[in-house]
C-alpha positions as CSV (number, residue, x, y, z in Angstrom):
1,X,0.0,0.0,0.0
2,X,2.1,2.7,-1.4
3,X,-0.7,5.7,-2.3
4,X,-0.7,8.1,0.3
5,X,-4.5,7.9,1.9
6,X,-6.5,11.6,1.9
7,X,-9.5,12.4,4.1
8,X,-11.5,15.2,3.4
9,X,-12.9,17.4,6.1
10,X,-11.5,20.5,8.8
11,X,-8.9,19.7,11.4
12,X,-11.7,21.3,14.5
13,X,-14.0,18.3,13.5
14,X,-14.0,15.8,16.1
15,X,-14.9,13.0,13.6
16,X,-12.1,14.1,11.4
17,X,-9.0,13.9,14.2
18,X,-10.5,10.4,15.3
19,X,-9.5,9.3,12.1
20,X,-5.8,11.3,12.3
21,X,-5.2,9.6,15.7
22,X,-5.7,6.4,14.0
23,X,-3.5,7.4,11.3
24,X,-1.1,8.9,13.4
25,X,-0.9,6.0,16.1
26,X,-0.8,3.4,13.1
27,X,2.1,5.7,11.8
28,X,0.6,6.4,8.3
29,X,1.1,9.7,6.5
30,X,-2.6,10.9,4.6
31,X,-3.4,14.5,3.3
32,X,-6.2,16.4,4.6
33,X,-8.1,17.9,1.9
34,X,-10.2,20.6,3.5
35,X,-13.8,20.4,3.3
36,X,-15.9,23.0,4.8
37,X,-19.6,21.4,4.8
38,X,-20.7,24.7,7.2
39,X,-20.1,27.1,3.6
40,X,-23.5,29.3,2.9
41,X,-22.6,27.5,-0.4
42,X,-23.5,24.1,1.5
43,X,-20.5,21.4,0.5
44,X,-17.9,22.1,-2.1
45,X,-18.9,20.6,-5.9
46,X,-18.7,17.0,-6.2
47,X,-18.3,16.3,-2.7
48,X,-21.8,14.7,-1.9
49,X,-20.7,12.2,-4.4
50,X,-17.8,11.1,-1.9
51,X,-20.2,11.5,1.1
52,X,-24.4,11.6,0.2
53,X,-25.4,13.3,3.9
54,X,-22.9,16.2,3.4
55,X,-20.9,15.2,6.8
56,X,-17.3,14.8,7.1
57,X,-15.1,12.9,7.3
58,X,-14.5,10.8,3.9
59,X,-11.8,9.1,2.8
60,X,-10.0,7.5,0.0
61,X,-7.0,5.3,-0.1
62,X,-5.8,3.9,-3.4
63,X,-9.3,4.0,-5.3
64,X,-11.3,2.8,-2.4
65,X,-13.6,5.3,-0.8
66,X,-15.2,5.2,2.4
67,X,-17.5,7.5,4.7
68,X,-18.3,7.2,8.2
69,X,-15.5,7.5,11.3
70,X,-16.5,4.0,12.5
71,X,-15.8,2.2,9.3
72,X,-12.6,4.4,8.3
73,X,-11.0,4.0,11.8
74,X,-11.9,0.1,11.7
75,X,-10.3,0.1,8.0
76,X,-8.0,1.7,8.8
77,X,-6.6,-1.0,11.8
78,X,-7.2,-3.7,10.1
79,X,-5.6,-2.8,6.4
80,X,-2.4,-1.0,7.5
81,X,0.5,-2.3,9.7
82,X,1.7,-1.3,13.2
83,X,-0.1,-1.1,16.3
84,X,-3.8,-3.4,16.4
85,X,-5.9,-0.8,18.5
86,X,-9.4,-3.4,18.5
87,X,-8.6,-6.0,21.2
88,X,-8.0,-9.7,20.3
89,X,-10.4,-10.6,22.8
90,X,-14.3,-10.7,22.5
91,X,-14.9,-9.4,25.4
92,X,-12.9,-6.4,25.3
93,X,-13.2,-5.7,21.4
94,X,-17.1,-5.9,22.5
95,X,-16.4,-3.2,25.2
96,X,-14.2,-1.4,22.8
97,X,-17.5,-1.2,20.2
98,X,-19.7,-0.2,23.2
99,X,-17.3,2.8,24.5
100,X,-17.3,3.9,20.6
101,X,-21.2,4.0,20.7
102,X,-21.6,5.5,23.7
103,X,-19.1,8.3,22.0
104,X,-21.0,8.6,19.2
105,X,-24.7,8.8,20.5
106,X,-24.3,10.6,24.0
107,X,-20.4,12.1,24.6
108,X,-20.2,13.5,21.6
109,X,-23.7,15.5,21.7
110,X,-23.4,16.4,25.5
111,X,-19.9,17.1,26.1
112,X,-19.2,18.8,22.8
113,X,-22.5,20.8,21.6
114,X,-24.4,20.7,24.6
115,X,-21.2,22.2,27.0
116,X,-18.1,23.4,24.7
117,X,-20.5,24.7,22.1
118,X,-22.3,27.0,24.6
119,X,-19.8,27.5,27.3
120,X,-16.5,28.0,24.9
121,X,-17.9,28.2,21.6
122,X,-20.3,31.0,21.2
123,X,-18.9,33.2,23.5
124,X,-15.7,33.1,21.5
125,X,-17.5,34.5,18.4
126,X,-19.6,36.9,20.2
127,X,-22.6,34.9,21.0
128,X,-24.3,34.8,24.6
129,X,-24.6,30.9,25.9
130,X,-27.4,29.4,26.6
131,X,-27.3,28.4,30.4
132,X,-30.5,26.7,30.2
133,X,-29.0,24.4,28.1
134,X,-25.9,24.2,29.6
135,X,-27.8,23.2,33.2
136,X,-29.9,20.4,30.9
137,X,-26.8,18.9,29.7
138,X,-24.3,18.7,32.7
139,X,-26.2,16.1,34.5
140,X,-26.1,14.3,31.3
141,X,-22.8,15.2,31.1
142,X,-22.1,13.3,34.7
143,X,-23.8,10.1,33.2
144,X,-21.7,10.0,30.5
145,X,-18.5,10.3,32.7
146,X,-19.9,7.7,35.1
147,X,-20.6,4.8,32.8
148,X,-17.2,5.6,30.9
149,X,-15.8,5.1,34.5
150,X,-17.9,1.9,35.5
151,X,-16.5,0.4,32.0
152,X,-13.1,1.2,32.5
153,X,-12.7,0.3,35.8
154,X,-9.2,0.2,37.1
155,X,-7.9,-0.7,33.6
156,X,-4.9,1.6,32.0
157,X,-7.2,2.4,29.1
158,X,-10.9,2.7,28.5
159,X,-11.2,-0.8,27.4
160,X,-8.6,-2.8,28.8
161,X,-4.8,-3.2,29.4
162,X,-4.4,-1.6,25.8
163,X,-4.9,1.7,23.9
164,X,-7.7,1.0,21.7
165,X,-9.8,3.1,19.1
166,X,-12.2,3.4,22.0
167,X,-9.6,5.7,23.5
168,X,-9.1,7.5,20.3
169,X,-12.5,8.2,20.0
170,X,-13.3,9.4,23.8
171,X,-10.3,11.9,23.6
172,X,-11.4,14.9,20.9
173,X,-13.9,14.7,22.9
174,X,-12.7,14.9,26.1
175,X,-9.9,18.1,25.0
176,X,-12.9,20.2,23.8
177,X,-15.6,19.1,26.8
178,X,-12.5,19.9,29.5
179,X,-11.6,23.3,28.0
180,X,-14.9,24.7,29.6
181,X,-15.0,25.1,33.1
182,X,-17.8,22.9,34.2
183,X,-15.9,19.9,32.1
184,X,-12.8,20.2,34.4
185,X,-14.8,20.4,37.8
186,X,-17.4,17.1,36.4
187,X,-13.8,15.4,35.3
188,X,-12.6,15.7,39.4
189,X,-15.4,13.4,40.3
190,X,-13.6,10.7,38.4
191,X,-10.1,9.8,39.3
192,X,-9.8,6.7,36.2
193,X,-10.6,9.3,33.7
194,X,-8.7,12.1,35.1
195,X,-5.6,9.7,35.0
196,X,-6.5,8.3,31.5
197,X,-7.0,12.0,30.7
198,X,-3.5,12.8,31.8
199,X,-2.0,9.6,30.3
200,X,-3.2,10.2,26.7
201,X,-3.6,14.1,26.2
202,X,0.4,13.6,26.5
203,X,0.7,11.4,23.6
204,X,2.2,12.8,20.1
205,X,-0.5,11.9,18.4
206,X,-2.7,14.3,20.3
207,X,-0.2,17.4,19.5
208,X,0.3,16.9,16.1
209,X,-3.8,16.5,15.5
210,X,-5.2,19.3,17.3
211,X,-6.7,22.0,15.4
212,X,-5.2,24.8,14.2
């Protein structure tokens, strides 16, 4: 596999550095082809034919394209070399899936545009937050920290005794929820996750992904 792989999207997307931190932690070069799908123009020409819903990421590696973080990041482990980051194990890998669900259907909704969004976002542009919604969404917040917790237990890593792409997906997350106040203070109530927190926010691959 000698063609360099390109993923289109914007380096703030959360969905697009899950897939860098794969790349980056498998050790694989790709270009980022910018994609701004937020344009009053809607997506650029020809790019709903790389992605029908209009979302980002997408990717492409030697012919083969592909949309969807879940089914880049598992292509991605399982076509290229270097480190395996879904668990050998059933058990695990089935943990490993669950973590990457929960990410998808309540971290990512509550931590990121439910807290970040209001408390970091907006204001940063000029725009009052929304502390209704901020109060709706931190107990949901503390759910979500909990039964992240309760799955990873006293393990080194979310899903077991190995880095996984259960821990690549928790931590874009994770660096835009803890930037607002209220993410750092919920974080305190959970000393796995604040160690986790600490073990991979250190890692290259986080400082060579983060935005711009």
């Amino acid at each position: 596999m000698t063609e360099k792989p390109r993923l289109f999207g914007a380096d703030y997307s959360v969905y697009v550095r899950i897939v860098r931190l794969v790349l980056a932690e498998k050790g694989i070069d790709c270009d980022l082809v910018p994609v701004d799908v937020f344009a009053e123009s809607g997506p650029p020409p020809g790019y709903l034919d790389r992605h029908p819903f209009g979302r980002i990421p997408a990717f492409e590696h030697e012919g083969f394209r592909l949309y969807e973080t879940g089914a880049i990041a598992r292509y991605i482990d399982e076509a290229f070399p270097g480190i395996s980051l879904q668990p050998p194990e059933a058990r695990e890998r089935a943990r490993c899936n669950q973590l990457i669900s929960i990410a998808d259907n309540y971290a990512y909704p509550i931590l990121v545009w439910g807290i970040y969004v209001e408390r970091v976002s907006k204001p940063a542009k000029s725009a009052i937050a929304d502390e209704a919604a901020i109060s709706r969404a931190l107990p949901k917040a503390r759910t979500c920290l909990k039964a992240i917790s309760e799955i990873m237990g006293t393990a080194p890593w979310l899903a077991g005794e190995s880095m996984s792409l259960a821990d690549l997906y928790a931590a874009p997350i994770f660096d835009y929820f803890l930037t607002a106040p209220e993410g750092d203070e919920t974080l305190r109530d959970y000393e796995n996750l604040a160690v986790w927190w600490s073990r991979i926010s250190r890692r290259r691959s986080m400082r060579d992904t983060r935005p711009l």
